[in-house]
LUMPA-563262 format. One record per residue: residue in one letter; x, y, z of N, C-alpha, C in turn. Coordinates in steps of 0.2 Angstrom, whole numbers, padded with zeros to 4 digits, always signed. Example, Ala and Ser with C-alpha at 12.3 -4.5 7.8 and 13.67 -1.06 7.14 Angstrom:
// residues 2
A+0066-0028+0039+0062-0022+0039+0066-0016+0039/S+0064-0011+0035+0068-0005+0036+0064+0000+0039/
END
This chain:
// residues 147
X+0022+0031-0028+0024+0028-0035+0023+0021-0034/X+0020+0017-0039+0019+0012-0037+0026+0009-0041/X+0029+0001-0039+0032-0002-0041+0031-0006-0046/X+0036-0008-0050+0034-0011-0058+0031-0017-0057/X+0034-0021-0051+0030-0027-0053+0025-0027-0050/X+0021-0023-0048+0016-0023-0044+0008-0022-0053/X+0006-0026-0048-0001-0028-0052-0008-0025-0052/X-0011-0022-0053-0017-0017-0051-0022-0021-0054/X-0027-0024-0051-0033-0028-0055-0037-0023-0053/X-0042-0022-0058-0048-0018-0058-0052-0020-0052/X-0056-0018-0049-0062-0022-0043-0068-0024-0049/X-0072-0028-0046-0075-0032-0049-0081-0030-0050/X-0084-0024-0045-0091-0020-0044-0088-0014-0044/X-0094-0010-0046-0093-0001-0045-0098+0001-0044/X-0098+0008-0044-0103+0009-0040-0108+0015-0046/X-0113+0015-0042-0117+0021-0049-0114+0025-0051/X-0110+0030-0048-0104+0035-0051-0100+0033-0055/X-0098+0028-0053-0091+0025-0060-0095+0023-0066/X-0102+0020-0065-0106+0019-0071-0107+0024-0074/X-0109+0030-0071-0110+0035-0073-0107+0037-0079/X-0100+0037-0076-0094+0042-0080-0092+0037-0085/X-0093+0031-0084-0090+0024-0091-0093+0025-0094/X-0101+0027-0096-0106+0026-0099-0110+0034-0102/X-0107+0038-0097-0109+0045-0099-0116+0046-0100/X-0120+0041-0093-0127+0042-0092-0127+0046-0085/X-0134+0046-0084-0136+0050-0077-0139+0044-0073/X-0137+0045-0066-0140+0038-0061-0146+0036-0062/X-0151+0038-0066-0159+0037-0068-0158+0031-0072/X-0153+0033-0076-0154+0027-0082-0147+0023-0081/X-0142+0024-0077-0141+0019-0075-0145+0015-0070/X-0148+0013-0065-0154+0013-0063-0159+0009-0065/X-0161+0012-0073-0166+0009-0077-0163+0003-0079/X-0155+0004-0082-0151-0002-0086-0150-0008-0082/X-0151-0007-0074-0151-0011-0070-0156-0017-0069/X-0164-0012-0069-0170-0014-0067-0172-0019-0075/X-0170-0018-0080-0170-0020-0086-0167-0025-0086/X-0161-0028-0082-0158-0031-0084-0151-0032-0090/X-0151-0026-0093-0145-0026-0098-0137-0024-0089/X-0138-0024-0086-0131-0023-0083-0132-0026-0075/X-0128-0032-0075-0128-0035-0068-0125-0034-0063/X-0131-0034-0058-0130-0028-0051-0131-0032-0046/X-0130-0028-0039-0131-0031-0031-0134-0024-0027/X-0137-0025-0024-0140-0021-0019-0137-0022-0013/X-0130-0019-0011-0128-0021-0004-0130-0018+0001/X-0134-0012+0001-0138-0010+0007-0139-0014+0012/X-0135-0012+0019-0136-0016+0023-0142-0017+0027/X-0148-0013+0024-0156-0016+0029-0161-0013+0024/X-0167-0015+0025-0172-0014+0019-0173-0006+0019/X-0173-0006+0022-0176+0002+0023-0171+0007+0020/X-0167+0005+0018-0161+0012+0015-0164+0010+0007/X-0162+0015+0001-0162+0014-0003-0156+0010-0008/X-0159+0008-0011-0155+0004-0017-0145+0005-0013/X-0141+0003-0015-0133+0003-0014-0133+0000-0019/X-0131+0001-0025-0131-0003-0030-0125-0005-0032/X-0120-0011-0034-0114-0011-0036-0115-0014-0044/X-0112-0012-0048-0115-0016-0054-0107-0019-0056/X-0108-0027-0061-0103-0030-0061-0097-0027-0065/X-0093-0025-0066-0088-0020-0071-0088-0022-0077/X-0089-0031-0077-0088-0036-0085-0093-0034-0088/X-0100-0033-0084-0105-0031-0088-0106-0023-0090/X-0102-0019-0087-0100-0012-0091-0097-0011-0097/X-0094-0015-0096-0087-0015-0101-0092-0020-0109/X-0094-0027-0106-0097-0028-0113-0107-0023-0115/X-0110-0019-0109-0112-0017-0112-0110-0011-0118/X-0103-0007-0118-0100-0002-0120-0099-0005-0124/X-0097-0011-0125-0092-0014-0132-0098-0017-0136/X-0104-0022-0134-0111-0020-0141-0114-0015-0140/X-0113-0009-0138-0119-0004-0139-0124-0005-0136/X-0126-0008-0130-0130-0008-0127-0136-0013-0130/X-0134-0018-0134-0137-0021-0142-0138-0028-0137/X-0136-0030-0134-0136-0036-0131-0132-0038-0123/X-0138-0040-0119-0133-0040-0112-0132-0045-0110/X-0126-0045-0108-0120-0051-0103-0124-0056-0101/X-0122-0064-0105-0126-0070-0101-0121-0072-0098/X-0120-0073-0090-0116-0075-0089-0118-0082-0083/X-0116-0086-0082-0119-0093-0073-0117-0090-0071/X-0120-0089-0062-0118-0090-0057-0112-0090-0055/X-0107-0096-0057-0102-0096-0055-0095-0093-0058/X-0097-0092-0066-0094-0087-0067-0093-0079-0063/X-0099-0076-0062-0100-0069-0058-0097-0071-0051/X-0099-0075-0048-0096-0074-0040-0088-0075-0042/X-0085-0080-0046-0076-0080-0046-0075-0072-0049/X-0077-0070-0051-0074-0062-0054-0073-0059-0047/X-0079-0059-0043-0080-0055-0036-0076-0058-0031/X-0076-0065-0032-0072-0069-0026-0068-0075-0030/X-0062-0072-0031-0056-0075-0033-0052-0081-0033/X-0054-0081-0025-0050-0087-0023-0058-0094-0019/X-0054-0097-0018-0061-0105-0018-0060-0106-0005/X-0057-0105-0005-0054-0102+0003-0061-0105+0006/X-0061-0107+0011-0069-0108+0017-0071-0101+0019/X-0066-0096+0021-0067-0091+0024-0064-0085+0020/X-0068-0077+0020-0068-0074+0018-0062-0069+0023/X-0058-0063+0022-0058-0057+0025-0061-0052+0025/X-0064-0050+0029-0067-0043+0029-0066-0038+0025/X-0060-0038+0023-0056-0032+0019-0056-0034+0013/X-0056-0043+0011-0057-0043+0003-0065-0043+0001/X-0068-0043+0005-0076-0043+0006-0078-0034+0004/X-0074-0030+0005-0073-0023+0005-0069-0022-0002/X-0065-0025-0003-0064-0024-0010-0066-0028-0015/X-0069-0033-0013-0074-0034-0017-0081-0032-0021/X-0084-0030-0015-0090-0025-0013-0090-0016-0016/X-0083-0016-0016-0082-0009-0018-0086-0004-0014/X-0084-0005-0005-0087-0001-0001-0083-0001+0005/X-0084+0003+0009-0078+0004+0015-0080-0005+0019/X-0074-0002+0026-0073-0010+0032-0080-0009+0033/X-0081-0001+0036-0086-0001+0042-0094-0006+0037/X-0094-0001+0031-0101-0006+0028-0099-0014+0030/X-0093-0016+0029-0095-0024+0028-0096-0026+0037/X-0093-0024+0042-0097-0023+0048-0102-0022+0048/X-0106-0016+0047-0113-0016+0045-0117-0023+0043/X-0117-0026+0039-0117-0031+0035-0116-0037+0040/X-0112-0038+0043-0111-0043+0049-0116-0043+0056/X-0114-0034+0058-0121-0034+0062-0127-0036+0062/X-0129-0035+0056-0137-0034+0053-0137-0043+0052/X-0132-0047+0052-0132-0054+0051-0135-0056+0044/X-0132-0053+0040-0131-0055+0033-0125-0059+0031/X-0121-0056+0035-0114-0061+0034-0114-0066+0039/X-0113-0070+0042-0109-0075+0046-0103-0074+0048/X-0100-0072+0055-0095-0073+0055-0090-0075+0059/X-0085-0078+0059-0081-0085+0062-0077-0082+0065/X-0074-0076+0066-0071-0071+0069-0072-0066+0068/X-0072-0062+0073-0071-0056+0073-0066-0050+0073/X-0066-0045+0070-0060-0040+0070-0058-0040+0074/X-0052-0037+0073-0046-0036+0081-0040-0031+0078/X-0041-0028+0081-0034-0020+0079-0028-0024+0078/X-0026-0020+0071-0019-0023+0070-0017-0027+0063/X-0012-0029+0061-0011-0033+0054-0014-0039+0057/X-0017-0042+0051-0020-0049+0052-0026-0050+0056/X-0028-0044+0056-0036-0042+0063-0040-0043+0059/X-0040-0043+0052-0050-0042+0048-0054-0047+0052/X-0061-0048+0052-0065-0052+0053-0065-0058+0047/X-0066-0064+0049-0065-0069+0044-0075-0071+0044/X-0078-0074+0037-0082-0073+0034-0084-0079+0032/X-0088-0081+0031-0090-0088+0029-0092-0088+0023/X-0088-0093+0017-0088-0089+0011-0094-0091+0009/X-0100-0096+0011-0105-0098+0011-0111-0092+0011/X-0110-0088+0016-0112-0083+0018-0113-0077+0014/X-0106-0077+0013-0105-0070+0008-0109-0072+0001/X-0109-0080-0002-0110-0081-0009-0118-0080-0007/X-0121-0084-0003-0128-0082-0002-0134-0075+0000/X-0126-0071+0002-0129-0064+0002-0131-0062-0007/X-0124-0062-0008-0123-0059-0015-0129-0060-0022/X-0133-0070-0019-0136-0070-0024-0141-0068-0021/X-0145-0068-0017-0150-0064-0013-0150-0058-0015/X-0145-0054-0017-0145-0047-0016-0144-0045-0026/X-0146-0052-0030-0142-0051-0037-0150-0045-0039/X-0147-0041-0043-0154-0038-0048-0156-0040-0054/
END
């Protein structure tokens, strides 16, 4: 049971199942919606060879739900990364990089291995162990990786 004053913000990326079910399509055409450009996305797949990881922006589900698909989400740069990355910090945590991403610790590992992130620390067992992130890093994946 959660506590009253406790505050639940939605994540900022979902993934192709939750578009799924918001939108009451099948992953093809969500997919297509992507490759179209009416709904903005990211490819976190951590190496070229896997297929698409698609995480799409939540703001642009919601307003494509709300015109009917009639007009897609203009939004800067710098708007979309603050919805993903909230705070303005030099370095990232691995676990908000994880909920940001809307993907497990180990993907964002993956992601560090593969030397898409940057990283200024590394994890260590225990409270306050995440891997620390170079928020430069992470924001230069993210557009690299924009659909």
């Amino acid at each position: 049971m959660l506590n009253n004053a406790t505050t639940i913000s939605p994540r900022p990326l979902g993934d192709v199942n939750s578009v799924m079910r918001d939108l009451d399509l099948d992953s093809e055409s969500v997919r297509g919606l992507v490759d179209q450009g009416s709904l903005i996305a990211f490819d976190i797949s951590s190496t070229k060879t896997e297929r698409r990881d698609l995480r799409i922006l939540t703001k642009s589900v919601e307003h494509y739900r709300e015109m009917g698909g009639k007009k897609p989400l203009v939004m800067e740069w710098p708007e979309i990364f603050r919805l993903i990355m909230p705070h303005n910090n030099f370095f990232v945590r691995s676990m908000e990089i994880a909920r940001g991403l809307n993907c497990e610790r180990t993907h964002v590992a993956n992601l560090i291995a593969a030397g898409h992130l940057f990283c200024s620390r590394k994890s260590k067992p225990g409270p306050g162990g995440s891997a620390l992130v170079s928020r430069t890093s992470y924001e230069s994946f993210l557009i690299g990786r924009l659909q």
